[in-house]
Structures are given as C-alpha cells and as structure tokens.
N, C-alpha and C positions, 0 to 999 in steps of 0.2 A: 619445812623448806628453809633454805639458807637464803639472809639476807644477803643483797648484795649492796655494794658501794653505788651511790649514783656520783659518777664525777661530772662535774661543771665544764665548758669550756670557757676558759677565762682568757680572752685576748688584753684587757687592758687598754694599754696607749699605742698600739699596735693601728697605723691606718694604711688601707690598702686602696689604690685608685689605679684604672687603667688609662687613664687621661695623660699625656704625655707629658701637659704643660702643670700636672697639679703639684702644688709644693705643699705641704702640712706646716700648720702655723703653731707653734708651741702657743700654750697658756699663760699670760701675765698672768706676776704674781699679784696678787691682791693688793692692796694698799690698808694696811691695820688703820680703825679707825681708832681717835684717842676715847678714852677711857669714860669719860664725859659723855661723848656720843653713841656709846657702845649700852645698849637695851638687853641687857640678859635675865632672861625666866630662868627657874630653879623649881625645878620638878625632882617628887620624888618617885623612883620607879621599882617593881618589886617582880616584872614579869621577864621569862626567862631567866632569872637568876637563880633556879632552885629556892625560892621561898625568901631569898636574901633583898637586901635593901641598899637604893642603890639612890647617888643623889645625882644628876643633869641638871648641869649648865648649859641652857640650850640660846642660840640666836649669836653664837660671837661671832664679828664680821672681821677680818682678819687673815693672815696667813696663818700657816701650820707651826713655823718657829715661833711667834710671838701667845698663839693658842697653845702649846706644851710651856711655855712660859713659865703663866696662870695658872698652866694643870700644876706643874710644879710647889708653884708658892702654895696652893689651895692644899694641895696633899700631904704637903709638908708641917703646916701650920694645923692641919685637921691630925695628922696624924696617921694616915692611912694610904693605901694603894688606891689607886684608879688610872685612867689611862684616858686619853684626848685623838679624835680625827672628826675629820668631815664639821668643825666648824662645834662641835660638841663635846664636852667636860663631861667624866664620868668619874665619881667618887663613890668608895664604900663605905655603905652606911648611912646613916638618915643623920645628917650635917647641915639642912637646909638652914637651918638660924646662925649658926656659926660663920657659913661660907657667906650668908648676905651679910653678916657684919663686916667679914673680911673683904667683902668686893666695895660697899661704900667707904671703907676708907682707904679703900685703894684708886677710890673714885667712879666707880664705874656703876652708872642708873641701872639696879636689878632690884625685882622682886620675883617673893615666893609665884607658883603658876600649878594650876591644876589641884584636885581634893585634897 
C-alpha cells in the first residue's frame, strides 16, 4: 500500500465571525522584560533530532525581535546554528555550561533544568 500525505488545515490568524458588530483585536506586542528579571532554564534535549543534541533556552518572556536577538549572540559566540520562536532558544549541540556563562554576564538569572 502507498502511503499517503496527511495535510493539515492550517488557518492561522485568520477570524471568521457572523456578528455584524464584531471587529478582531490584533495582539499587543509583548513588553521584553530586562535581563535581571528574565528566569531562563537550559535544558538539554536529544529527542526528535535523530539521536543529536540539542541545548533550550526555555522561559524567555519577551518579544520575537528581542528573542532572535539572544538567539543570535548565543550562536554566534557558541559557534553553531540554532534557531528561536514561541518564546524558546534552540542551539546545536550540548552548550549548556558555555551558554549559562554567557547569559550571566549578559546579566540574565538562568540555570541548568532537567537530568
């Protein structure tokens, strides 16, 4: 038997109302908290990656611009790809000691989380 594709239906930001009087409220941007205030875990993750290792930065409160920031300086200074949404840092490779260096003196209250 041949497999077949399952497609999703992905509406997204798409809202649909039969009310006459409804308007749709965009989302405020978040307000970044400063660096001090910001509580980040660091977890290292190894599932769904084909057997590879993978380090999360999880808990940034924040917008999306100021989260690719971070991702930026962290990838760059580690030396490696990784990629940033939903409020979560993903770097390749097990970094966890390096990146908690780099985040307290970047100023920001993290530690290591999880085995």
């Amino acid at each position: 038997m041949s497999k077949k594709k399952k497609t999703k239906n992905i509406i997204g930001d798409v809202m649909y109302s039969t009310n006459p009087n409804f308007e749709y409220e965009l989302e405020k941007d978040i307000e970044t908290l400063a660096p001090s205030e910001q509580d980040l875990r660091i977890w290292l993750d190894k599932k769904h990656r084909g057997g590879k290792q993978a380090t999360l930065i999880k808990d940034f409160i924040g917008n999306d611009t100021d989260l690719k920031e971070l991702a930026k300086i962290l990838k760059s200074k580690c030396g490696v790809g990784g990629s940033s949404k939903e409020g979560e840092i993903i770097i390749q490779g097990d970094f966890r000691d390096k990146i908690l260096e780099i985040l307290k003196n970047l100023g920001y209250k993290a530690k290591k989380a999880g085995a």
